[in-house]
C-alpha positions as CSV (number, residue, x, y, z in Angstrom):
1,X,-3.6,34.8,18.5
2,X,-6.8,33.3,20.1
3,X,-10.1,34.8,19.0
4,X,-13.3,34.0,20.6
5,X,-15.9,35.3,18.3
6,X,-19.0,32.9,17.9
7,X,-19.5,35.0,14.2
8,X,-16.5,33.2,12.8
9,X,-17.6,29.7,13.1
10,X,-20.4,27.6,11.1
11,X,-22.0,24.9,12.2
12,X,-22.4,22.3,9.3
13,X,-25.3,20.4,8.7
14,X,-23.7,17.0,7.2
15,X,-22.6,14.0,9.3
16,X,-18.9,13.1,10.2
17,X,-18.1,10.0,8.4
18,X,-17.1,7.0,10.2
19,X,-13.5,8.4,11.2
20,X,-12.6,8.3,15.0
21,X,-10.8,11.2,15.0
22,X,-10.3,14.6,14.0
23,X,-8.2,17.3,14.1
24,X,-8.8,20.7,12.9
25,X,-6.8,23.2,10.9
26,X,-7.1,26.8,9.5
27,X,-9.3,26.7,6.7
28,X,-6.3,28.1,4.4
29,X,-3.7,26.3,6.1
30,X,-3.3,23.5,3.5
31,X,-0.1,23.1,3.9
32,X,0.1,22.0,7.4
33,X,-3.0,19.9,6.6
34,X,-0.9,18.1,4.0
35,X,2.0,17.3,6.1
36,X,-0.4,15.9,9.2
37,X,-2.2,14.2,6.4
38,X,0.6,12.6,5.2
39,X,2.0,11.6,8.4
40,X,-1.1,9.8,9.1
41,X,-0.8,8.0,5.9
42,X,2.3,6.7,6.7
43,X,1.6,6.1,10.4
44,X,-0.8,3.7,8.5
45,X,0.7,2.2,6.4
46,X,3.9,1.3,8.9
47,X,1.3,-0.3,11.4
48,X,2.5,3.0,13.9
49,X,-1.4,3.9,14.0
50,X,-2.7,0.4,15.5
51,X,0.0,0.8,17.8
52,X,-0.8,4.3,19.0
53,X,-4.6,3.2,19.0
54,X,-4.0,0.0,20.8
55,X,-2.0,1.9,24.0
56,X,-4.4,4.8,24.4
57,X,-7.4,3.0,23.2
58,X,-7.1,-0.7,24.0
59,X,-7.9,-1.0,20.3
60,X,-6.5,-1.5,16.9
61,X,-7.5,1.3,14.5
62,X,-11.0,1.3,13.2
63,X,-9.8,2.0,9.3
């Protein structure tokens, strides 16, 4: 269910690393942040990322 109450988010006052992406989760959802986690490993490893990157992006990934 979708919520919109400002009270429930923080703001945090530390920088966001040199990643070009994010994607958010629950904060108790581990497991699902595991598994996308994962999945992105392996997209890296099998050369799957650089080839996402390069068709939306033009690039290869910055990792």
């Amino acid at each position: 269910m979708y919520r919109s109450n400002p009270a429930e988010f923080k703001v945090i006052k530390t920088g966001y690393g040199q990643d070009a992406y994010g994607i958010g989760f629950r904060k108790g959802d581990v497991t699902l942040r595991e598994k996308v986690n994962g999945v992105i490993n392996e997209f890296k490893k099998d050369g799957t990322l650089d080839k996402i990157s390069e068709r939306y992006f033009g690039t290869k990934n910055a990792d």
